[in-house]
SEVO-103593 format. One line per 10 residues: number of its first residue (from 1); their letters; for each residue x, y, z of C-alpha. Coordinates in Angstrom, 1 decimal, m for minus. Layout:
BEGIN
NUM> a> X,Y,Z  ...
***
This chain:
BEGIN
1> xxxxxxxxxx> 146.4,95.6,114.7  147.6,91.7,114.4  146.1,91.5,118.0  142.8,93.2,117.4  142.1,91.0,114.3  143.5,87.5,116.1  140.3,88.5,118.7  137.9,89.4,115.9  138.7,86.2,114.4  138.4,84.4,118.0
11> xxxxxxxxxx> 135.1,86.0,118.4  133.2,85.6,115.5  134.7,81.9,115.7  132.5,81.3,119.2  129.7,83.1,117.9  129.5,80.4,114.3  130.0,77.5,117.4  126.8,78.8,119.3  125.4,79.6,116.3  125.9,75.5,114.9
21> xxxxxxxxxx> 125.2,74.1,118.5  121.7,76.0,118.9  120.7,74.8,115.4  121.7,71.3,116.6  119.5,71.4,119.5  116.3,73.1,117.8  116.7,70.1,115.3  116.6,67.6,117.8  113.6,69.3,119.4  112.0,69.4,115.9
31> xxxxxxxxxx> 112.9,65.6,115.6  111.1,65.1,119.0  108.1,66.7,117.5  107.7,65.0,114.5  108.2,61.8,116.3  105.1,62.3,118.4  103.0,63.8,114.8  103.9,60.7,113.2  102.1,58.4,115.8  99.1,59.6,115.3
41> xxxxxxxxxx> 96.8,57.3,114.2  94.8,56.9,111.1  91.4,56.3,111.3  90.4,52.7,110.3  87.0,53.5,110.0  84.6,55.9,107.8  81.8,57.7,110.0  81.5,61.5,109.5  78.7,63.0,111.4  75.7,64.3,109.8
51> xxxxxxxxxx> 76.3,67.8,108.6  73.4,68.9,110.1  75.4,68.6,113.1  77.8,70.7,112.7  77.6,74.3,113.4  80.0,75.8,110.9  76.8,77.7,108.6  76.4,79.8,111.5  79.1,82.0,110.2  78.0,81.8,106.8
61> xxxxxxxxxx> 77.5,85.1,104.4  74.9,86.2,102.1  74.7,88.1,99.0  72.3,88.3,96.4  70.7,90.2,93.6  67.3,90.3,92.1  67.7,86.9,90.7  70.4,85.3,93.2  71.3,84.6,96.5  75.0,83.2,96.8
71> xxxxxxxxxx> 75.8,82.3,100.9  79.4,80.9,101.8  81.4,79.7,104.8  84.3,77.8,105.8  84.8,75.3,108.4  87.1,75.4,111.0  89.9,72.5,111.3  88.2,70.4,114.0  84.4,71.0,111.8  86.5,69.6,108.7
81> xxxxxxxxxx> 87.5,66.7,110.6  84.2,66.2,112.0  81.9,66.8,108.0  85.0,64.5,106.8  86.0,62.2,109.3  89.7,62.9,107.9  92.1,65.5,108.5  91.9,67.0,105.2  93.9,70.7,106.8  96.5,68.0,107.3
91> xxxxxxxxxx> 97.1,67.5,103.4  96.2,71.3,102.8  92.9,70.5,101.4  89.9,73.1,102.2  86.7,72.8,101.8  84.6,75.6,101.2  80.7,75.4,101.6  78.6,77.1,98.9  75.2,77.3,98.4  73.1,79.0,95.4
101> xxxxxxxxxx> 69.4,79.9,95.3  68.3,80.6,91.8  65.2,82.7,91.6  65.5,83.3,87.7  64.3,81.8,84.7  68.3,81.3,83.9  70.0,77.8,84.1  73.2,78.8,86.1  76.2,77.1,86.2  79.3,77.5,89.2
111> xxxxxxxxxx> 82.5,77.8,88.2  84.9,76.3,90.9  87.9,77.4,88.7  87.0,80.8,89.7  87.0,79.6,93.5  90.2,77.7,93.3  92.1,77.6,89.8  93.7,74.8,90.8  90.9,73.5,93.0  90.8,69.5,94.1
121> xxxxxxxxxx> 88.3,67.2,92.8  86.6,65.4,95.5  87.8,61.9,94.3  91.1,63.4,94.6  90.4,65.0,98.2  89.4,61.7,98.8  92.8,59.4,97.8  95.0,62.0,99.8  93.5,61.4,103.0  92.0,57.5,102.8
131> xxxxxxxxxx> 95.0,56.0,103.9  94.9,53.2,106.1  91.4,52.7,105.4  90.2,48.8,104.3  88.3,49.3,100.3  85.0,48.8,101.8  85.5,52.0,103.7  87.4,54.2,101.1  84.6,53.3,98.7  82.4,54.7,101.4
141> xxxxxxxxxx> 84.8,57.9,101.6  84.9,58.4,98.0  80.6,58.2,97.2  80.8,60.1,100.5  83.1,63.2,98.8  81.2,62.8,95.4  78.1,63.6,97.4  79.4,66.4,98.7  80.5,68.1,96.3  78.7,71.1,95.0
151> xxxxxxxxxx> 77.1,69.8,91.9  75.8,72.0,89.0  73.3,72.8,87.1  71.5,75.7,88.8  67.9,75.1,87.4  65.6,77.8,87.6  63.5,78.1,91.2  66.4,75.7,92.7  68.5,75.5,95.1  72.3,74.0,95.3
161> xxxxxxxxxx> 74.7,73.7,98.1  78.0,71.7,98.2  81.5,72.0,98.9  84.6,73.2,96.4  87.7,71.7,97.8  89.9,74.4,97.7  93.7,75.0,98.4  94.1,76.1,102.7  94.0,79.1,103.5  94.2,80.1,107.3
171> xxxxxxxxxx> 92.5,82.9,109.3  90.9,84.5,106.5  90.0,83.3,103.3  88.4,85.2,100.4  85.7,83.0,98.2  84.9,84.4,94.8  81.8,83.1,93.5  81.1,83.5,89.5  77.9,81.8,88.0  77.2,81.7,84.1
181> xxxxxxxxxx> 74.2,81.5,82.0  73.3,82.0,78.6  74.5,85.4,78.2  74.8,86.2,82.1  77.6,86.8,84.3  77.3,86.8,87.8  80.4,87.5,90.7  80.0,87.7,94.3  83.0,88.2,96.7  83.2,87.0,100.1
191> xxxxxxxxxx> 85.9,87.7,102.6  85.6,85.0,105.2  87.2,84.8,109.0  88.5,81.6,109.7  88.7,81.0,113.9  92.0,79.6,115.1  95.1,82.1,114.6  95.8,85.0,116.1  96.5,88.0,113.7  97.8,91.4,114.1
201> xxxxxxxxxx> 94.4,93.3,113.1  92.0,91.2,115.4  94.1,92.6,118.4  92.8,96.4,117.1  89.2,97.9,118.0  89.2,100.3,115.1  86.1,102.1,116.1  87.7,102.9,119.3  91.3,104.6,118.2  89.7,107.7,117.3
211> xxxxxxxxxx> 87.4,109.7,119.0  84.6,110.3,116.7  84.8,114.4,116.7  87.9,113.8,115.4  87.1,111.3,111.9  87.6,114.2,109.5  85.9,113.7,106.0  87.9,115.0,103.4  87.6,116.5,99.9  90.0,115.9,96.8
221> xxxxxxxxxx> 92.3,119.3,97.6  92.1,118.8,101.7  93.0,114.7,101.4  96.3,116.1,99.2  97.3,118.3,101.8  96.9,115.9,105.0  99.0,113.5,103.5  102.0,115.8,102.1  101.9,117.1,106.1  102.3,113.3,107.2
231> xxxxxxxxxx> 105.7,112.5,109.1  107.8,111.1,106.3  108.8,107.8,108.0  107.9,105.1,110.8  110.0,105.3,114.3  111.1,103.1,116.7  108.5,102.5,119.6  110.1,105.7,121.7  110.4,107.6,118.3  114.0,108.5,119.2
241> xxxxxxxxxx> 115.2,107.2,115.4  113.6,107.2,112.2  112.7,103.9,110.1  111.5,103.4,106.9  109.8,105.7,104.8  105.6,106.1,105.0  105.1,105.6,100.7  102.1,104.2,100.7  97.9,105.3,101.2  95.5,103.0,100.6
251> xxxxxxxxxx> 91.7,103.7,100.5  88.5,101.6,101.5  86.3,99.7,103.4  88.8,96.8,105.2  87.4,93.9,104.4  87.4,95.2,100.4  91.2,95.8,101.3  91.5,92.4,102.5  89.9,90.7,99.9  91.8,92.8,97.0
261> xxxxxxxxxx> 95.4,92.1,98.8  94.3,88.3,99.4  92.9,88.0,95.7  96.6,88.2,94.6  98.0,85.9,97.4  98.6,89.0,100.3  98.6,86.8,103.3  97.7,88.0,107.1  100.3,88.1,109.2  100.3,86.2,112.9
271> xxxxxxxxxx> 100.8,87.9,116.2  104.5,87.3,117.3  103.9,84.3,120.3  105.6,81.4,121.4  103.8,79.3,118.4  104.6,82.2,115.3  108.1,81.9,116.9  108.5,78.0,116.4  106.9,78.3,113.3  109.4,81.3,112.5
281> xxxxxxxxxx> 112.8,78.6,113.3  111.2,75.9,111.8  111.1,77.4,108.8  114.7,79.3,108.9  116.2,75.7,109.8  114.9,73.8,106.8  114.8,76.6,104.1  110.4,76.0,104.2  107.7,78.4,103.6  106.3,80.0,106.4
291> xxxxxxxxxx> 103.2,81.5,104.9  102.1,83.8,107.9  105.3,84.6,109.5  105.0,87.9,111.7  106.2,90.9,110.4  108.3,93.1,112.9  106.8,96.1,114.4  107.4,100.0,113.1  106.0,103.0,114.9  103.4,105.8,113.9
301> xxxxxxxxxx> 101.0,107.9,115.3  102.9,106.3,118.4  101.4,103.2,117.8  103.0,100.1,115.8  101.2,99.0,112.7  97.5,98.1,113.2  97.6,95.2,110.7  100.5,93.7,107.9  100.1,91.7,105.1  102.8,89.9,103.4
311> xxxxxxxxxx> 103.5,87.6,99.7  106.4,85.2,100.2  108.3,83.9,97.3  110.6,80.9,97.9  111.0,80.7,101.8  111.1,83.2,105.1  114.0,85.1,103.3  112.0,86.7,100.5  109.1,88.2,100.9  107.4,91.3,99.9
321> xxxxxxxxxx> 105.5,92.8,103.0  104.0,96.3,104.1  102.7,98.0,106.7  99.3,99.6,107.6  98.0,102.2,110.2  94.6,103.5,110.4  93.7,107.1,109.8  91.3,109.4,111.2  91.0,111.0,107.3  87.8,109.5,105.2
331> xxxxxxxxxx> 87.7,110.0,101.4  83.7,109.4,100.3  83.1,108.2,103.5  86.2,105.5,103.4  88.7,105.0,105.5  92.0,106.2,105.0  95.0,103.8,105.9  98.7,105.1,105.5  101.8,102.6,105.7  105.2,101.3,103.8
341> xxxxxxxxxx> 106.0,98.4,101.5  108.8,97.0,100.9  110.4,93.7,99.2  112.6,91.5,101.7  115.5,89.9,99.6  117.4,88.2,102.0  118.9,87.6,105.8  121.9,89.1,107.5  123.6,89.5,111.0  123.0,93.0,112.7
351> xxxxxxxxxx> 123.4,94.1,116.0  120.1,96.5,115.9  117.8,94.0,116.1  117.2,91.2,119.0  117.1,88.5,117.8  120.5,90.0,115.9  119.5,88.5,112.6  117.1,90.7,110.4  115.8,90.7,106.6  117.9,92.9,104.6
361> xxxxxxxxxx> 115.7,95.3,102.1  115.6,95.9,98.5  117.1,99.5,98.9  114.5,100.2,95.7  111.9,100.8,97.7  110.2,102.5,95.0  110.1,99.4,92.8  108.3,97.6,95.7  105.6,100.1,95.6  105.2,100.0,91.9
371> xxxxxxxxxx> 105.1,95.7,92.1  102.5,96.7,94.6  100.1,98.9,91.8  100.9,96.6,89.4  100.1,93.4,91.5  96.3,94.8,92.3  95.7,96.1,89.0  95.2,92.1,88.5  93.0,91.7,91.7  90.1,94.1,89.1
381> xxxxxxxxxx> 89.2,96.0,92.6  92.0,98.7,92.2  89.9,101.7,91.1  92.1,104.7,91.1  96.2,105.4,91.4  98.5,108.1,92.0  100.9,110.2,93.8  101.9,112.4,96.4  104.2,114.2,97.8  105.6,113.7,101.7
391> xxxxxxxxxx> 108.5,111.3,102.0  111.4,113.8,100.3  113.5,112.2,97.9  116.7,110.2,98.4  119.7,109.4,95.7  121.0,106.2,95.5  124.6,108.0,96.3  123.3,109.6,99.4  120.1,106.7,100.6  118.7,106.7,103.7
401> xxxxxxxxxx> 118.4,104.3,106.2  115.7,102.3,108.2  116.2,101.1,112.0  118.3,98.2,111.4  120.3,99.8,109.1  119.9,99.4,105.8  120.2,101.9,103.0  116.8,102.5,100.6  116.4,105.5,98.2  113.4,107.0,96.8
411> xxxxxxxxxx> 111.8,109.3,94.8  110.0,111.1,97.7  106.3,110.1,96.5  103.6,108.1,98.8  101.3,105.8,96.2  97.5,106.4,96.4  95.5,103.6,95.9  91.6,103.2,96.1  90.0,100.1,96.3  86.7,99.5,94.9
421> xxxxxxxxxx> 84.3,96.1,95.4  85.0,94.4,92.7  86.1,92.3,90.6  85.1,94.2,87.5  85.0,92.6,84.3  84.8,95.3,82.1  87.5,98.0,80.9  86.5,101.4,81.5  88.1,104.1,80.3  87.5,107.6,82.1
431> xxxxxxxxxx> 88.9,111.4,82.2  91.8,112.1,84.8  91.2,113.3,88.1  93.5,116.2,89.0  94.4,116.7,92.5  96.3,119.2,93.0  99.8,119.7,91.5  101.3,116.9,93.8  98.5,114.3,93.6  97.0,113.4,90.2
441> xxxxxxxxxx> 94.6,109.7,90.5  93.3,108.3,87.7  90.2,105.7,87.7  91.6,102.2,86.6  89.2,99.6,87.1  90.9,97.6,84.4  94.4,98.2,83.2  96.3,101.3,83.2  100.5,101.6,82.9  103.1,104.3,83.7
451> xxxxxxxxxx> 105.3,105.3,81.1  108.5,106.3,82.0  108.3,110.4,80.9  105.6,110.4,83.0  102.7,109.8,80.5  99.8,107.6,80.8  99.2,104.7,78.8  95.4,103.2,78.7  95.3,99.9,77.6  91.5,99.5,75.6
***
């Protein structure tokens, strides 16, 4: 025994040595890097081209009403640098290009707080990117900005376009446009693709994974049964082990998914590449936010997950993430995704995973999904909630386990959620739906709460 433990000791000794020597050399490397970021150069002149130049309105969305039409895009990093002659993605500063036709007799105002709560100003936009410049230019920089700017009011039979400098968001970006009046409300949601990262869904050709003879509409009572006859749980890629458990079904168009997930700071996740990866050690080496790390890849319908979103907290470590999969089921002619949530609380060493460090799980997976209900209640585009049966339950003396090993328990139940367009201002209150005696979904649209026995509690 003495012997055994003197060559544990010995080992796990050389594997903390590697361990300090890698991180040695990735910090140099990172030093390297930043060395050659920090000689780029300033500009020492102001001359952004015309933005009648520049191409970025081609991707821009329309809505409108009877009385309004509301089109949005946003600019890629090198258009930014080009409408700003400054590196404004640099300092995290995005501008997003609006523009309001008002065909009304109403004066409408745009509220940018509604964009961007904590939106930049554009004299502020200015400052964090004019350094370097002499004051004759960084007065030109900061009429330039003013000018810019979206301005209100919306008169009647006018048009106004601008920019709101908003906080970056990359690959996509969801823009929510709310115009006032004098006893008028207007909203308008875009969800916006932003070129330059590679993310897990843009890699999928949805139409194409199911033949279309077999998309199978589905009422209230058929939908129940399909998805208490799902697998309970994800696999490994050769589906020789079982990971962790399928507890969540989410319904509706994707980008009304999208925007519902991002309205409550769900980011994408990027493709796992050579650049995700840097990002990834960069981020584990100095303890910083990696917004868009990639999430690992889980199995079903022998396939891994068609897109993940994620909402870190503090740094790589903590994070709450989940898992998607289209379906060929369709509820009111929407798509059907299953998948599985979770909340990442930390690090650890395992040899069941290459590289052999993984996240270790909140074995409450079950709190996870109810953060998750509770979380898009506030986005106002969850319409309906409930439950179902199909996982089994497990006891926090007896848990199960996912692929890497760590325990989770459960009460057996897969979350239904169906997202509407939204945002809806309004409270409604409606009758429940029953579903069956394992599924019971009642319309939200506002606020709605669990109680603990069970009950439901409608907050009016």
């Amino acid at each position: 025994m003495r012997s055994a433990s003197f060559t544990w000791n010995n080992h796990k000794s050389l594997i903390l040595k590697i361990s300090n020597i890698t991180r040695i050399l990735l910090l140099l490397i990172f030093a390297i890097e930043l060395t050659g970021c920090a000689t780029t150069q300033m500009p020492s002149s102001f001359k952004p081209r015309s933005v009648n130049e520049i191409k970025f309105r081609d991707r821009a969305q329309s809505k409108s009403d009877t009385e309004i039409r509301v089109s949005a895009a946003v600019p890629t990093a090198e258009e930014t640098i080009e409408l700003f002659n400054a590196d404004l993605i640099r300092r995290e500063i995005q501008p997003v290009w609006v523009k309001v036709e008002n065909h009304s007799e109403h004066t409408y105002y745009l509220m940018s707080t509604a964009t961007d709560p904590n939106y930049f100003s554009p004299l502020e936009a200015a400052y964090a990117v004019s350094g370097g410049l002499s004051r004759s230019h960084r007065n030109d920089m900061e009429h330039y900005f003013r000018w810019m700017n979206f301005k209100n009011p919306i008169l009647p039979h006018t048009a106004v376009s601008g920019f709101v400098f908003t906080n970056l968001d990359e690959g996509e970006k969801v823009v929510q446009i709310t115009l006032i009046a004098d006893e008028q409300v207007k909203f308008f949601t875009f969800f916006l693709q932003i070129p330059g990262m590679r993310v897990d869904y843009k890699m999928v050709d949805f139409q194409s994974l199911y033949p279309e003879d077999q998309i199978k509409e589905l009422n209230e009572d058929e939908l129940r049964t399909a998805l208490e006859k799902l697998p309970c749980c994800t696999t490994n890629q050769d589906e020789t082990a079982l990971g962790d458990p399928i507890n969540l079904v989410v319904i509706g168009d994707f980008k009304d998914i999208a925007a519902a997930f991002a309205r409550r700071g769900w980011l994408l996740a990027e493709e796992t590449y050579a650049t995700a990866a840097w990002k990834t050690i960069k981020s584990f080496l100095f303890g910083s936010r990696y917004r868009y790390s990639p999430v690992s890849p889980l199995y079903f319908f022998e396939r891994h997950q068609d897109l993940a979103r994620q909402k870190p907290r503090h740094d790589i470590h903590e994070r709450n993430h989940l898992r998607l999969w289209y379906t060929r089921f369709r509820y009111q002619d929407r798509p059907v995704f299953v998948g599985q949530v979770s909340r990442d609380i930390g690090v650890r060493f395992t040899m069941k995973a290459r590289p052999p460090v993984t996240h270790k799980i909140d074995p409450d997976i079950d709190e996870a999904r109810h953060a998750l209900v509770e979380d898009l209640i506030f986005s106002q585009m969850l319409a309906k909630v409930g439950w179902v049966k199909g996982v089994g339950p497990a006891r926090p003396t007896k848990p199960g386990t996912n692929l890497t090993g760590d325990p989770y328990f459960t009460d057996g139940y897969r979350t239904v959620l169906i997202i509407d367009q939204g945002p809806s201002l309004w409270i409604r209150s409606r009758h429940w739906i029953g579903i069956g005696p394992g599924l019971s979904i009642w319309d939200l649209k506002a606020m709605t709460g669990r109680a603990s026995n069970g009950t439901v509690m409608r907050f009016q």
